[in-house]
MDAnalysis code that builds the backbone (N, CA, C; Angstrom):
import MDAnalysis as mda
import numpy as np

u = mda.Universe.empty(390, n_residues=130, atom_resindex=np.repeat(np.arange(130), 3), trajectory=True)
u.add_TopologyAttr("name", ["N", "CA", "C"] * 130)
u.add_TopologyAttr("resid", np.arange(1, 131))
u.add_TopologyAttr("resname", ["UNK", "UNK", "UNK", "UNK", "UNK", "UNK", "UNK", "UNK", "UNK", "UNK", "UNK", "UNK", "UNK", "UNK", "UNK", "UNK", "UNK", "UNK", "UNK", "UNK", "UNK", "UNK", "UNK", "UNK", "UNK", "UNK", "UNK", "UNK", "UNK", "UNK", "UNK", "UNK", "UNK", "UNK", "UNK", "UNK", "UNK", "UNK", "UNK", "UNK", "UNK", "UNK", "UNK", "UNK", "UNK", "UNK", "UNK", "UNK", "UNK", "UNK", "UNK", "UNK", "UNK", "UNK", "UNK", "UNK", "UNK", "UNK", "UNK", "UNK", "UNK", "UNK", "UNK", "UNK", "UNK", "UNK", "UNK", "UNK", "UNK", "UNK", "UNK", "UNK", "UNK", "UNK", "UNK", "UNK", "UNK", "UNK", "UNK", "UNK", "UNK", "UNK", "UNK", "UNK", "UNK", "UNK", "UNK", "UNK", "UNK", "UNK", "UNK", "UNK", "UNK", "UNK", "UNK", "UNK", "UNK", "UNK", "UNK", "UNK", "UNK", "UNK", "UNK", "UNK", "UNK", "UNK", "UNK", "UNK", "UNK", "UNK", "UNK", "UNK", "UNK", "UNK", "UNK", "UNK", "UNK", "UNK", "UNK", "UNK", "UNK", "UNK", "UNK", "UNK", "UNK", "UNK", "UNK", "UNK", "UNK", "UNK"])
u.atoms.positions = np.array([
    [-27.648, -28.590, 3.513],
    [-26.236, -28.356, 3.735],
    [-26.069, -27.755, 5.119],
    [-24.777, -28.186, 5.895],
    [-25.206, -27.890, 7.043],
    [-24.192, -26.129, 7.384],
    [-24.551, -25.439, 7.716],
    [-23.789, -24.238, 7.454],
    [-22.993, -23.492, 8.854],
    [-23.211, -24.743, 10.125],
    [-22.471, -24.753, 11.260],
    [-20.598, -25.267, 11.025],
    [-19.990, -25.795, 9.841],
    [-18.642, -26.024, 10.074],
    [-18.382, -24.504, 9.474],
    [-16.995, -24.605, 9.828],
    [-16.135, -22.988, 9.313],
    [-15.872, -23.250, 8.035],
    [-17.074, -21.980, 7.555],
    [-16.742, -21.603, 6.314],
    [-16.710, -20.078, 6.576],
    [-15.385, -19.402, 5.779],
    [-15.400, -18.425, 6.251],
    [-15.642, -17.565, 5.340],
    [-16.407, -16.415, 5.317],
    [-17.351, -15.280, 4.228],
    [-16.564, -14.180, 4.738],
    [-15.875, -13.205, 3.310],
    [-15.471, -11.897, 3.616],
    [-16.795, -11.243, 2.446],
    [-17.322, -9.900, 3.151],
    [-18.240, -9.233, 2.125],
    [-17.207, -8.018, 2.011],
    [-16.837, -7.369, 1.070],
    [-16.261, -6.286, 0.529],
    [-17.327, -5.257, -0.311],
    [-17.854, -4.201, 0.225],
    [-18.741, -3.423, -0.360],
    [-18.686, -2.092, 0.642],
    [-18.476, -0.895, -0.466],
    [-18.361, 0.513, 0.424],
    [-19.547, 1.114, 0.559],
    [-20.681, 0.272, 0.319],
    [-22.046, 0.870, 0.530],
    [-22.634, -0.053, 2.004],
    [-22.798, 1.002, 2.524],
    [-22.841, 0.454, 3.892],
    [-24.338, -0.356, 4.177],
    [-25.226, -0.311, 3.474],
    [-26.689, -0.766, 3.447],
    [-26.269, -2.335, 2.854],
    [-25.836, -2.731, 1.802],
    [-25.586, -3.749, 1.098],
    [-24.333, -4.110, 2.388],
    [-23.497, -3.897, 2.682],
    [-22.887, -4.624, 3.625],
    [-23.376, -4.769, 4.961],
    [-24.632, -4.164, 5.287],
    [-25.350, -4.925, 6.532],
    [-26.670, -6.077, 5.767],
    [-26.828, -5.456, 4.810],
    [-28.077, -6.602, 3.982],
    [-27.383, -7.818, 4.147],
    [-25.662, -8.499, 3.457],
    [-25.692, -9.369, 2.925],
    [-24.791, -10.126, 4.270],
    [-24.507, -9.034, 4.840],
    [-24.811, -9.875, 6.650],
    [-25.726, -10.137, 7.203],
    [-26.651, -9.741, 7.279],
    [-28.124, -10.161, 7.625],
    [-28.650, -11.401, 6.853],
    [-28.571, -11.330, 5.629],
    [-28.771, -13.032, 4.981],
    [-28.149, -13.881, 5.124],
    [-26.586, -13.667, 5.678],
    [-25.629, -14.713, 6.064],
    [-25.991, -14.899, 7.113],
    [-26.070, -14.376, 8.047],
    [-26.762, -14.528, 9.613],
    [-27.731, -15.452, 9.403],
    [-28.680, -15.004, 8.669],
    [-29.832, -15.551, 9.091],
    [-30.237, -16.743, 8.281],
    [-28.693, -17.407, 7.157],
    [-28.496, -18.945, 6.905],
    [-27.968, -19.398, 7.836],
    [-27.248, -18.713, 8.696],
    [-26.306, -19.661, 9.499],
    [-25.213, -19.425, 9.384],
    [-24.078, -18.564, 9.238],
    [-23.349, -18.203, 8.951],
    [-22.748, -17.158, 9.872],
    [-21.751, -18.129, 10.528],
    [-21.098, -17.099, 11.613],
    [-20.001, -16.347, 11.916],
    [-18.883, -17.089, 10.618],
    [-18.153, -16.520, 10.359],
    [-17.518, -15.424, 9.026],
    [-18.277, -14.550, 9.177],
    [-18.819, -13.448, 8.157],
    [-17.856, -12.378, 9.116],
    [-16.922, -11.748, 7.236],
    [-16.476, -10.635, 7.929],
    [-17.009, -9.596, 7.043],
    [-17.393, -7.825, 7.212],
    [-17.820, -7.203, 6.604],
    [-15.953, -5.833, 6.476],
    [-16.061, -5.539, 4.848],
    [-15.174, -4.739, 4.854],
    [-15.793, -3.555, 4.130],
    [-15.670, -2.472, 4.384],
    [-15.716, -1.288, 3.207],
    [-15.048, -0.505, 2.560],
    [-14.288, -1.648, 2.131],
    [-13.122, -0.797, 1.697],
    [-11.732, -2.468, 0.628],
    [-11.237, -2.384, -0.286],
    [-10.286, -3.656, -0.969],
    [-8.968, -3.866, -0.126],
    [-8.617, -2.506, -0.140],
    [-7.363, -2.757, 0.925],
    [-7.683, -3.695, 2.013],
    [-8.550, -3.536, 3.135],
    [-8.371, -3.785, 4.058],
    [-8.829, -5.399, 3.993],
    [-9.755, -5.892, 3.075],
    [-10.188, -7.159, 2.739],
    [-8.435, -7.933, 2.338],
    [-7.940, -7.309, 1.307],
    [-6.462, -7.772, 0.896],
    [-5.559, -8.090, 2.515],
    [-5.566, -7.090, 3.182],
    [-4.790, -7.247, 4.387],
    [-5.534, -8.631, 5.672],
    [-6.206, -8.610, 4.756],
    [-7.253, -9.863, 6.099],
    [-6.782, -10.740, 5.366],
    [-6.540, -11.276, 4.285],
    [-6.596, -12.740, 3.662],
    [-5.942, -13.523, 4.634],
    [-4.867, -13.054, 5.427],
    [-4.216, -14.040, 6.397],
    [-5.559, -15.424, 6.764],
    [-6.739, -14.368, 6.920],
    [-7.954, -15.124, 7.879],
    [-8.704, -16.648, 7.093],
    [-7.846, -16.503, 5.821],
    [-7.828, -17.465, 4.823],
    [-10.076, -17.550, 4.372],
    [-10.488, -16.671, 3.790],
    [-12.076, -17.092, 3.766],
    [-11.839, -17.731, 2.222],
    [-12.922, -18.689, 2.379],
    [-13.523, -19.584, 1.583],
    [-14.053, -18.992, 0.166],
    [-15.089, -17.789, 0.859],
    [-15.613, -17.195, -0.482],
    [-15.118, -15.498, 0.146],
    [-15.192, -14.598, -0.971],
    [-15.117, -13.342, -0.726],
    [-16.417, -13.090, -1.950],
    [-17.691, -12.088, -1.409],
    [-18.417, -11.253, -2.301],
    [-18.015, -9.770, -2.238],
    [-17.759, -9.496, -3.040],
    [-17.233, -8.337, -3.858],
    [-18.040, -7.220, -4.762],
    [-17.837, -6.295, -4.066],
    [-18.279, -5.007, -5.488],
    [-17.129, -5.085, -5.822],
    [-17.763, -4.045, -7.084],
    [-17.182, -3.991, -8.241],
    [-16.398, -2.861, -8.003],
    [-17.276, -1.398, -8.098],
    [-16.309, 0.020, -8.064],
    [-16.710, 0.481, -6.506],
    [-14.917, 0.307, -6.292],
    [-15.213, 1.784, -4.748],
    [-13.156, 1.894, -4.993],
    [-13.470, 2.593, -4.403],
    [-12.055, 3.255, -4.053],
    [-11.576, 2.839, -2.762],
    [-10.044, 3.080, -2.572],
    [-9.264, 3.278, -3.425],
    [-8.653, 2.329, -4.780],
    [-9.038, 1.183, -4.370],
    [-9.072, -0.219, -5.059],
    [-10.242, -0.888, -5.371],
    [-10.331, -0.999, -6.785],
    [-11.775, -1.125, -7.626],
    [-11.961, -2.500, -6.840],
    [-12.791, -3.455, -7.566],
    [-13.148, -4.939, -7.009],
    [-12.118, -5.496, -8.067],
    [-11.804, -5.181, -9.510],
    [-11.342, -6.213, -10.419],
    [-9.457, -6.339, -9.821],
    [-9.263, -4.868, -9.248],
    [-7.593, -4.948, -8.272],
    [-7.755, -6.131, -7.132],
    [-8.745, -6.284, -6.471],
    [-8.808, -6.837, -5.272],
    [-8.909, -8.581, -5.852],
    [-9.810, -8.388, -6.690],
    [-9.589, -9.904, -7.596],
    [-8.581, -10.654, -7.836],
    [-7.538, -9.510, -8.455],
    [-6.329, -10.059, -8.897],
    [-5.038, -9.743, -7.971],
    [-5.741, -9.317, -6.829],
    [-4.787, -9.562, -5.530],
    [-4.827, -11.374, -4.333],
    [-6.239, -11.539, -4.568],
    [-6.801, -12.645, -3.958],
    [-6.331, -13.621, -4.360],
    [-6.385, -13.709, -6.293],
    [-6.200, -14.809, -6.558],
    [-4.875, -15.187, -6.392],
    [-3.524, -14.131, -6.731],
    [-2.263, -14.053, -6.274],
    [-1.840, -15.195, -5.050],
    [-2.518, -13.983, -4.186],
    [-2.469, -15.050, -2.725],
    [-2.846, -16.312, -2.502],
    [-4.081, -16.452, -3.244],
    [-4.448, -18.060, -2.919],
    [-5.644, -18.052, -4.301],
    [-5.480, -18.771, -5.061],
    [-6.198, -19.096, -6.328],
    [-7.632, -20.028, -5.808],
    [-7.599, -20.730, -4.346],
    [-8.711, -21.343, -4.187],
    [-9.769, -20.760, -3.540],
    [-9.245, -19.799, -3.257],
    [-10.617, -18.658, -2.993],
    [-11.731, -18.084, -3.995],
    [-13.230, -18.613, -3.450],
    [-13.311, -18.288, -4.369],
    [-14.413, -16.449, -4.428],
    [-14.297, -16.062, -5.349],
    [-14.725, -14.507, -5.614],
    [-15.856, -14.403, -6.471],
    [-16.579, -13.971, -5.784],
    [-18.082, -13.786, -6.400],
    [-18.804, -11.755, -6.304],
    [-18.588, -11.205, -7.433],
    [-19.036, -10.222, -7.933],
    [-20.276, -10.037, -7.532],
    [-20.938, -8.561, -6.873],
    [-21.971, -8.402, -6.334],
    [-22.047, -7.091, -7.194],
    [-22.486, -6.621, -8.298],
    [-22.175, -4.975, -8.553],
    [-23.508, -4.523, -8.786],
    [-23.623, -3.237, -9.016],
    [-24.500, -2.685, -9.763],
    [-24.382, -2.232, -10.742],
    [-23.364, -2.952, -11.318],
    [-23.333, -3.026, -12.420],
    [-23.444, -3.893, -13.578],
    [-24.346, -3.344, -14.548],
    [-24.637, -4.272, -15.410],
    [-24.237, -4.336, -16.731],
    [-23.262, -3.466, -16.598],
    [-22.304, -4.049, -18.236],
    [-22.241, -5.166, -18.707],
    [-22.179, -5.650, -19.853],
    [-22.119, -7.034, -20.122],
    [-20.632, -7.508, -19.940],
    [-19.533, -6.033, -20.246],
    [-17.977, -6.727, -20.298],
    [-17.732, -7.378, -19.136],
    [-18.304, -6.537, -17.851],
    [-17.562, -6.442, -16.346],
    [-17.680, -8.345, -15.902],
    [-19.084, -9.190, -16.213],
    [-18.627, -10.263, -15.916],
    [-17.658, -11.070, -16.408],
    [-17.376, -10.599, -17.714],
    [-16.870, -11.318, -18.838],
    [-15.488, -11.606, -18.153],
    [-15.249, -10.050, -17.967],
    [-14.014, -9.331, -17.603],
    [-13.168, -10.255, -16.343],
    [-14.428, -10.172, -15.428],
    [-14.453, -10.893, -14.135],
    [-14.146, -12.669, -13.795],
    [-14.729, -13.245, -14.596],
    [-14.580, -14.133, -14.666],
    [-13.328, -15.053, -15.314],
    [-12.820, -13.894, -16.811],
    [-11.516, -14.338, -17.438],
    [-10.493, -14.233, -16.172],
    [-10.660, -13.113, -14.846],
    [-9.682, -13.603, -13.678],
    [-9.403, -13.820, -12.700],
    [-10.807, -15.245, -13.070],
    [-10.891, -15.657, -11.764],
    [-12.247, -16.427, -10.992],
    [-12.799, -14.752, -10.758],
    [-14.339, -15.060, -10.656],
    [-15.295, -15.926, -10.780],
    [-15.426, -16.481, -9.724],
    [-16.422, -17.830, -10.049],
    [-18.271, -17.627, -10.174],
    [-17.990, -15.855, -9.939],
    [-19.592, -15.388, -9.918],
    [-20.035, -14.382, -10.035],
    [-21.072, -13.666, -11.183],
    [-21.271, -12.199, -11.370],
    [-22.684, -11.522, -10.851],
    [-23.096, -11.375, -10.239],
    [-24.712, -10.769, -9.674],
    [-24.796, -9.706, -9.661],
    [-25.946, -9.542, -9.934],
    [-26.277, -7.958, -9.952],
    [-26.868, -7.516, -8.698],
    [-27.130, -6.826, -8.101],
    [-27.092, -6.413, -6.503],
    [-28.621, -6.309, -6.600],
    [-29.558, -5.637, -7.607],
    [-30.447, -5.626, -7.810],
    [-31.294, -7.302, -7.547],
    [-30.776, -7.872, -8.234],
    [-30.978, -9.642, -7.974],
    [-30.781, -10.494, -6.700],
    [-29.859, -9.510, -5.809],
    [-28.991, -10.835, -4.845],
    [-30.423, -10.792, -3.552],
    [-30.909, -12.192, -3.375],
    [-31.781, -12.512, -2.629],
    [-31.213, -13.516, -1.486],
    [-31.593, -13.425, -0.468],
    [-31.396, -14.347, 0.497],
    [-31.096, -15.912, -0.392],
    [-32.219, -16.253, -0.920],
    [-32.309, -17.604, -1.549],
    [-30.783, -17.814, -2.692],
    [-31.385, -17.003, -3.260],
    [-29.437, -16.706, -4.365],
    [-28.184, -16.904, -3.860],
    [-28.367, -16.076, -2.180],
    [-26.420, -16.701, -1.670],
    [-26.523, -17.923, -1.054],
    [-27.745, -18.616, -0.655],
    [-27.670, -19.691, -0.249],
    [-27.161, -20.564, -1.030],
    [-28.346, -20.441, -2.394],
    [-27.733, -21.900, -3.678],
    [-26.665, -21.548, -3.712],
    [-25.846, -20.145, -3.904],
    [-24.285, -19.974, -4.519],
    [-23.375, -20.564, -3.235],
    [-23.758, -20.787, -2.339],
    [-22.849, -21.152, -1.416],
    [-22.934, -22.302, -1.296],
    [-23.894, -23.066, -1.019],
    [-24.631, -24.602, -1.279],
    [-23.653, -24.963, -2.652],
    [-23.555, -24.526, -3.467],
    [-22.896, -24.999, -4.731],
    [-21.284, -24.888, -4.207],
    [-20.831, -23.977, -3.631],
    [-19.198, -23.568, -3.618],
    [-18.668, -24.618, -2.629],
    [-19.759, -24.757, -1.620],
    [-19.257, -25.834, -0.499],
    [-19.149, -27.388, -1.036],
    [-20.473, -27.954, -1.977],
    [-20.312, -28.977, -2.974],
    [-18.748, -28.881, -3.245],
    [-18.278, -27.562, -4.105],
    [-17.309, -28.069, -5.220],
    [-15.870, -28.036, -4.440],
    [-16.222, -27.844, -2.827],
    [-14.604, -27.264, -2.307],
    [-14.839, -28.961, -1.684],
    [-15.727, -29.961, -1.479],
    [-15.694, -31.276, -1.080],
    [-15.235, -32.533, -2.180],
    [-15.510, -31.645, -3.487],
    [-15.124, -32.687, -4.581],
    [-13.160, -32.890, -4.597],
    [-13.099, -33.962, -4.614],
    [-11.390, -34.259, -4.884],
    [-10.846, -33.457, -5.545],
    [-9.471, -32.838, -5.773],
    [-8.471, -32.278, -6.151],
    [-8.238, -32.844, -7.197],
])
């Protein structure tokens, strides 16, 4: 898959290690248009920038990930939102996915190789017909 056209990546995570990690694996697929936020508000106020996928935690303040979810989809339902938490409740994907969510990972799990296939797959399904 070729990962030079604009696809555009927002990461939303208030842990500042995981938001240079999962820039560093986007970088280093190819991925240049990566924005990093730490914080829901300010990801909500970017949507203008229209991204493709947004990865998401779950809990930070002032706006959890499941508010920012159901702010995204508001704005544009074809975005799609993929859950990065450390959390491993069983409800939170459940939860996640009834709005919206096309993806739940556990942060513990997320490997270079993992956002590739998940993106490799999202770019597939944003080429399939309407």
């Amino acid at each position: 898959m070729n990962n030079e056209f604009p696809f555009c990546i927002f990461i939303v995570d208030d842990d500042p290690f995981c938001l240079q990690l999962y820039h560093y694996h986007l970088s280093s697929l190819g991925y240049k248009n990566v924005y990093a936020f730490d914080n829901g508000k300010d990801c909500v106020k970017s949507l203008a920038l229209q991204p493709d996928l947004i990865l998401l935690d779950h809990y930070m303040k002032p706006m959890n990930g499941m508010d920012v979810l159901k702010q995204v989809k508001r704005n544009n339902p074809d975005i799609f939102v993929v859950f990065i938490s450390g959390q491993e409740e069983i409800h939170l994907p459940i939860v996640a996915m009834d709005n919206g969510a096309f993806d739940y990972l556990v942060k513990t799990d997320v490997t270079e190789d993992k956002l590739h296939l998940l993106i490799e797959k999202i770019q597939l399904i944003k080429k399939l017909p309407h």
